[in-house]
C-alpha positions as protocol buffer text, in pm:
chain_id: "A"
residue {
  index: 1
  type: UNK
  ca { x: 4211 y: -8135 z: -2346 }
}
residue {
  index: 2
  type: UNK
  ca { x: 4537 y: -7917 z: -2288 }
}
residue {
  index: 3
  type: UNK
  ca { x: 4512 y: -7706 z: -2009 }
}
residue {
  index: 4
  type: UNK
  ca { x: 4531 y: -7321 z: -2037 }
}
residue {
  index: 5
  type: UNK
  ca { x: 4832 y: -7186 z: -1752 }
}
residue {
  index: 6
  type: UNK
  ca { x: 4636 y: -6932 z: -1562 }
}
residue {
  index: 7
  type: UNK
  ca { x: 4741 y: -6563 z: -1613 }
}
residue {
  index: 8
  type: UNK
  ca { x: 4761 y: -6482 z: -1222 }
}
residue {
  index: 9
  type: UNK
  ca { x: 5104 y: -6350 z: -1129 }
}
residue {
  index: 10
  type: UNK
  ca { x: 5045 y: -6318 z: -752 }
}
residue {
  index: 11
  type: UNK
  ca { x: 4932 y: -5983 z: -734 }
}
residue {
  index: 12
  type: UNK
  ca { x: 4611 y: -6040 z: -645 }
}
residue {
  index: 13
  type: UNK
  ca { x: 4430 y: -5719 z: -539 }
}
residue {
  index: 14
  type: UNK
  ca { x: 4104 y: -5600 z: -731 }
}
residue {
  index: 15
  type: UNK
  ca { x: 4065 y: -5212 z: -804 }
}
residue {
  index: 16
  type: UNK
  ca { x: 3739 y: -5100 z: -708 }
}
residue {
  index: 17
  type: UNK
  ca { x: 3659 y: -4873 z: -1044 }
}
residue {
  index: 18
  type: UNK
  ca { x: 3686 y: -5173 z: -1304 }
}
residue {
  index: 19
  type: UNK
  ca { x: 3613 y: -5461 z: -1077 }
}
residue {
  index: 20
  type: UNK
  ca { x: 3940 y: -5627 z: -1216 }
}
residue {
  index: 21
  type: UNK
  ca { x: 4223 y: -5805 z: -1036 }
}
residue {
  index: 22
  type: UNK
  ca { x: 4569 y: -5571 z: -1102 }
}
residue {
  index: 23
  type: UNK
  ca { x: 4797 y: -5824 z: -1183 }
}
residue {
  index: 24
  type: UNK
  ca { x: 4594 y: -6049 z: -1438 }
}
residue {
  index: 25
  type: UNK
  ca { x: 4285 y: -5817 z: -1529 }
}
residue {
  index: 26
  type: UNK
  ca { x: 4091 y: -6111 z: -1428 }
}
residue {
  index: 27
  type: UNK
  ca { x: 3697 y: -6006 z: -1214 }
}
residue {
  index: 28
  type: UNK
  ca { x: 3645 y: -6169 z: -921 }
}
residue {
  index: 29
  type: UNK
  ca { x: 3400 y: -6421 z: -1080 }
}
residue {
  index: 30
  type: UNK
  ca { x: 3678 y: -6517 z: -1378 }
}
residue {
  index: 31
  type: UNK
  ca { x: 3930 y: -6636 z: -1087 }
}
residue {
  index: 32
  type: UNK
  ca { x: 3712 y: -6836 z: -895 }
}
residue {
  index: 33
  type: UNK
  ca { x: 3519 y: -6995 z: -1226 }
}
residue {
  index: 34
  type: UNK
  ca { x: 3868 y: -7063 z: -1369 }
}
residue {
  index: 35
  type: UNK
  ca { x: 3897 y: -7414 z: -1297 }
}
residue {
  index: 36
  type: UNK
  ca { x: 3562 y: -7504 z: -1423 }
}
residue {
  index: 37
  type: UNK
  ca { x: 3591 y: -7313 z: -1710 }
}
residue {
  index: 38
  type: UNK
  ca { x: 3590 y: -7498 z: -2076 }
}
residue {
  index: 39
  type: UNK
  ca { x: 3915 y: -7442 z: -2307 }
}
residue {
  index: 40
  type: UNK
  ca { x: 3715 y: -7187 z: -2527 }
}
residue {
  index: 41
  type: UNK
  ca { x: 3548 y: -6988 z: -2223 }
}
residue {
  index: 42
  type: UNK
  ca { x: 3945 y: -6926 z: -2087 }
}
residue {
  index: 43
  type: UNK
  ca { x: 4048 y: -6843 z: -2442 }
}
residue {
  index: 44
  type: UNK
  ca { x: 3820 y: -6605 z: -2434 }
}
residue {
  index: 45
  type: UNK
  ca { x: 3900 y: -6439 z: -2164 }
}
residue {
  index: 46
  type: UNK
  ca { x: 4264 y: -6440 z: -2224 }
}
residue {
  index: 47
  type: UNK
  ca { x: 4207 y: -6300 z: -2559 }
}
residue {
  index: 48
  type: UNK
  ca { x: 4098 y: -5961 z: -2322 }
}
residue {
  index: 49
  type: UNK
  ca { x: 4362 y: -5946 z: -2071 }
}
residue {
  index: 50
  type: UNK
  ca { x: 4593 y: -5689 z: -2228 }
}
residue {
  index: 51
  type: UNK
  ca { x: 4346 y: -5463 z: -2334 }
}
residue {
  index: 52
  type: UNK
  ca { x: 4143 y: -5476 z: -1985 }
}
residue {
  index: 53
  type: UNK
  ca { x: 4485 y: -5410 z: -1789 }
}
residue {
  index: 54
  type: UNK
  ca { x: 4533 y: -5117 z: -1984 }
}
residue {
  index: 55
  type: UNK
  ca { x: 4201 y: -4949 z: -1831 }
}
residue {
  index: 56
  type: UNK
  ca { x: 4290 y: -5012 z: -1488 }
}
residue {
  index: 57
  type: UNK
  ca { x: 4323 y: -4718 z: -1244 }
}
residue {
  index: 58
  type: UNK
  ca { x: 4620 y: -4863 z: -1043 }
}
residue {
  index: 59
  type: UNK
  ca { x: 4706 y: -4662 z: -706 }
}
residue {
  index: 60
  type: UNK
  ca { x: 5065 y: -4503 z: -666 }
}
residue {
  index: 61
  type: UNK
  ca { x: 5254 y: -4709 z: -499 }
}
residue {
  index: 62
  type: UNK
  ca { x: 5389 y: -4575 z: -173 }
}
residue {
  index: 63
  type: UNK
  ca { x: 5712 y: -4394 z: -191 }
}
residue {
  index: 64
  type: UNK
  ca { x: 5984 y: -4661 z: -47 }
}
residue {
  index: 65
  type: UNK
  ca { x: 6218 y: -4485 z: 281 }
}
residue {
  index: 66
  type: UNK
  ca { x: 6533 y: -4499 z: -6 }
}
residue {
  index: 67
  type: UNK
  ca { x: 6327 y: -4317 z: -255 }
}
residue {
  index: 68
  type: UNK
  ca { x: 6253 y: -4001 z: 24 }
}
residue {
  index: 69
  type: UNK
  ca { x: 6658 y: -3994 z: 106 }
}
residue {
  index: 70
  type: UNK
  ca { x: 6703 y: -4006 z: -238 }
}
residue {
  index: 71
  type: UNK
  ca { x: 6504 y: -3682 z: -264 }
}
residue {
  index: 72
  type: UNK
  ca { x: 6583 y: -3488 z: 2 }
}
residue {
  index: 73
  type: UNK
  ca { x: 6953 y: -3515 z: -61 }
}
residue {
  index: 74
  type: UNK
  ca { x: 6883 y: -3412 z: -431 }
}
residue {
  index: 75
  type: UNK
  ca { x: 6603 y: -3133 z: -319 }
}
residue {
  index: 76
  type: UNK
  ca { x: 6339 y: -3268 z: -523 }
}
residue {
  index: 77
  type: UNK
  ca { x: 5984 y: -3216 z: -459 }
}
């Protein structure tokens, strides 16, 4: 059986609204079943990545120390 590559691309955090990892759109239970899954049971989910990472609610990231210069010299809000 050829192995399916798992989607994870180590960034692993899991929004709380959807219940799905950030980085692969994986749930909690999809991750740790991956292993044991069968070829057709990870096709399966991989077929619904794309579409689940669309409906995630990601947080803003925090504004970097360069990024606040950046603004105050300009005088951005």
């Amino acid at each position: 059986m050829a192995e399916i590559e798992s989607p994870c691309i180590l960034l692993c955090s899991i929004e709380e609204t959807s219940g799905l990892c950030i980085g692969c759109g994986r749930t909690r239970g999809e991750i740790s079943a991956w292993q044991s899954m069968t070829r057709t049971e990870r096709l399966t989910v991989m077929s619904t990545l794309q579409e689940r990472l669309q409906t995630i609610e990601r947080k803003p990231r925090r504004e970097t120390r360069r990024a606040v210069l950046k603004r105050e010299k300009t005088g951005e809000r």
